[in-house]
KOLVEX-972082 format. One record per residue (C-alpha): residue number from 1; residue in three letters; x, y, z. Coordinates in nm, 4 decimals. Layout:
<recs>
- pos/code/u/v/w
- NUM/ALA/X/Y/Z
...
</recs>
This chain:
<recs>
- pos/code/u/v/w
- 1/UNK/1.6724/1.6089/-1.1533
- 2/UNK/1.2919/1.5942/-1.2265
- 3/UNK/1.0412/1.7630/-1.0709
- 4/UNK/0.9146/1.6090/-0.7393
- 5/UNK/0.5847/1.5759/-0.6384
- 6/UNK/0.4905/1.4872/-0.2954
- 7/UNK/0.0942/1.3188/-0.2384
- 8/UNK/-0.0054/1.3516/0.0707
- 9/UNK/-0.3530/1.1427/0.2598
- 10/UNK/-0.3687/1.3539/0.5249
- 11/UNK/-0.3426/1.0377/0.7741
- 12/UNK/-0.2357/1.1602/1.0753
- 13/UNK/0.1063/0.9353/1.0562
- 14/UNK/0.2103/1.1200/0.7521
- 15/UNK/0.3035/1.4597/0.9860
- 16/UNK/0.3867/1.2674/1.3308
- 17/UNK/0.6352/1.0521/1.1137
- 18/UNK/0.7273/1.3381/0.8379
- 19/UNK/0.6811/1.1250/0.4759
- 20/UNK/0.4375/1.1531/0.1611
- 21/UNK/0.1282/0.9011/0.0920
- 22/UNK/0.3209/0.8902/-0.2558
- 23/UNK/0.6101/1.0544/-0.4564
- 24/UNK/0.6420/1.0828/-0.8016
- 25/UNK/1.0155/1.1835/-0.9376
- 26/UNK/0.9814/1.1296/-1.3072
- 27/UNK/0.8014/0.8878/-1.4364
- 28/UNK/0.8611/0.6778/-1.1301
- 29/UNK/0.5736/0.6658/-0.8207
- 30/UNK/0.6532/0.5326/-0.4789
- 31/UNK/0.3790/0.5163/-0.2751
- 32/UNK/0.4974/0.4354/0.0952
- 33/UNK/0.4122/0.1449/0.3537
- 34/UNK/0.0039/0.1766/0.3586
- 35/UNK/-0.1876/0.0481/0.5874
- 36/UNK/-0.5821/-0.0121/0.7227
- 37/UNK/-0.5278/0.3167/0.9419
- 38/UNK/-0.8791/0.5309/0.8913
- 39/UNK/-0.9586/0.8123/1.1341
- 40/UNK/-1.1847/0.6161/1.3174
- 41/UNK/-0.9885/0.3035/1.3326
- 42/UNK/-0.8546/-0.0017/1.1779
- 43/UNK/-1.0585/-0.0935/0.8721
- 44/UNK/-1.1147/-0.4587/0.8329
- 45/UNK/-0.9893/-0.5412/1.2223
- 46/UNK/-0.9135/-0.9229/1.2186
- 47/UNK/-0.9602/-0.9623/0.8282
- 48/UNK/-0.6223/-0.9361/0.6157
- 49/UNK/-0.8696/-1.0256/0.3135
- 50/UNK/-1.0270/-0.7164/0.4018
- 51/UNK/-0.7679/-0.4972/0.5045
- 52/UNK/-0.5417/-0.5880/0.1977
- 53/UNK/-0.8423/-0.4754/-0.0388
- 54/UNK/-0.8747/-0.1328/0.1766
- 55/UNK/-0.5307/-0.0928/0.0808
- 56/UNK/-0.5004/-0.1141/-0.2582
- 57/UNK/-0.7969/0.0869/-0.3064
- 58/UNK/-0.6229/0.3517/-0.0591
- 59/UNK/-0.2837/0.2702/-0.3062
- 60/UNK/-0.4896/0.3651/-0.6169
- 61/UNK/-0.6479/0.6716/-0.5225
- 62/UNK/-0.2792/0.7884/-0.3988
- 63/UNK/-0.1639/0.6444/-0.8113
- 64/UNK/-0.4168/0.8537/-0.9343
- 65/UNK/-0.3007/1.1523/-0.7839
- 66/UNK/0.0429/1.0830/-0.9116
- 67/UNK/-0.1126/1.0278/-1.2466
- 68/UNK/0.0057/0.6616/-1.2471
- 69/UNK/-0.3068/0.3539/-1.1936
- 70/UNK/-0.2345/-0.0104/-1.0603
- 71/UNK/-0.1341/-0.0433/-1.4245
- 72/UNK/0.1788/0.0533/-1.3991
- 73/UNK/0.2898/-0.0682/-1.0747
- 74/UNK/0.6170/-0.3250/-1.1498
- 75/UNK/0.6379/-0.4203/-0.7512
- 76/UNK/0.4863/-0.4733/-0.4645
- 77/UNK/0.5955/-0.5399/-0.1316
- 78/UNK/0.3573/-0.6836/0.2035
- 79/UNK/0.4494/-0.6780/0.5039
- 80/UNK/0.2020/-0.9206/0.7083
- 81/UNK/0.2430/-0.9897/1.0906
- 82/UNK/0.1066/-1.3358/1.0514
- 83/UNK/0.2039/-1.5118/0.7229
- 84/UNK/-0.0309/-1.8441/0.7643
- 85/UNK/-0.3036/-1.5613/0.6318
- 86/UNK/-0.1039/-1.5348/0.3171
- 87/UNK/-0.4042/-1.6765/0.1357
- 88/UNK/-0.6456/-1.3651/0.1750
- 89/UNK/-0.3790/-1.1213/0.0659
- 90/UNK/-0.3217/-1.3159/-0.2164
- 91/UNK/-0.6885/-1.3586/-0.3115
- 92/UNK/-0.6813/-0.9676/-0.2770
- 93/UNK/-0.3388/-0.9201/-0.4728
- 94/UNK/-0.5172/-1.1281/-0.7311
- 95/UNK/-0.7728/-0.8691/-0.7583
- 96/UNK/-0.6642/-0.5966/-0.8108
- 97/UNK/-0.2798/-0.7581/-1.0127
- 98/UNK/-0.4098/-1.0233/-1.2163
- 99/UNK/-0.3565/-0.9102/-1.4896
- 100/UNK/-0.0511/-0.6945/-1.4363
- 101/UNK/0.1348/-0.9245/-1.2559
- 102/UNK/0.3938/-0.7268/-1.1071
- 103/UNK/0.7277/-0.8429/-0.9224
- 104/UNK/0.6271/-0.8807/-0.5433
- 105/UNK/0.7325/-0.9700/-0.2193
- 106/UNK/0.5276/-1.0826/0.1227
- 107/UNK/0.7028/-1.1184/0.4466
- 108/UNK/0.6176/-1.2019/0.7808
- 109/UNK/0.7200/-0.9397/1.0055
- 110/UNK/0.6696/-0.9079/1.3859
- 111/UNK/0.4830/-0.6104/1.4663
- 112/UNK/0.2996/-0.3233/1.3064
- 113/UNK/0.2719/0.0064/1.4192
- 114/UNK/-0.0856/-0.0646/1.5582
- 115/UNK/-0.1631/-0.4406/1.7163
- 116/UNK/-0.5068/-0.4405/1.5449
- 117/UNK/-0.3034/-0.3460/1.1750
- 118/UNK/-0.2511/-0.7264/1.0066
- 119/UNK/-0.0907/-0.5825/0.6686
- 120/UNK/0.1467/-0.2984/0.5183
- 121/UNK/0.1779/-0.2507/0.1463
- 122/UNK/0.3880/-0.0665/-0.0819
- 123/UNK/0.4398/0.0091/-0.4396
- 124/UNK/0.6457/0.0882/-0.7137
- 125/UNK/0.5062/0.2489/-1.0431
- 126/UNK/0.7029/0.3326/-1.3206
- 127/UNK/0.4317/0.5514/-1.5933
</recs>
């Protein structure tokens, strides 16, 4: 087996739920289920648009330190708790996967962890 490689935030989920920000096994990176979640708060409260971009950006920096970049992410998966919003995360998917255009999946979901939390994303990147 490869070496593994464990990327951690330091969000305080990561130790009350025991998981890694990212993993890299190989030349495959799974970054986990990421959300808005800053230590003071929800970034972008009431804004998917703005919570989705928050995310990816958070996704990157955890790529980076994996030594992978949205590049070569081949899926994404979104978790939203209201899916008539699908718009804004898709103007932000845009964004940042134009031109990649990786496989992807959104579904509505009831609940996040936090009520003010609108989106979850993950990511698979193969380098």
């Amino acid at each position: 087996m490869s070496d593994r490689i464990n990327i951690s935030s330091g969000a305080k989920w990561e130790s009350i739920i025991g998981y890694s920000r990212a993993v890299r096994v190989g030349n495959v990176v799974e970054v986990s289920g990421t959300t808005a979640s800053t230590p003071e708060g929800i970034h972008g409260k009431d804004n998917v648009y703005e919570q989705s971009v928050f995310i990816f950006k958070k996704i990157e920096v955890a790529l980076a330190e994996a030594g992978a970049s949205l590049a070569n992410v081949v899926r994404t998966r979104m978790y939203v708790t209201d899916i008539s919003q699908w718009e804004g995360i898709a103007k932000a998917h845009e964004q940042f996967f134009g031109n990649i255009k990786p496989a992807s999946s959104m579904v509505e979901v009831s609940a996040l962890i936090h009520p003010d939390m609108l989106i979850e994303i993950e990511v698979t990147a193969i380098i």
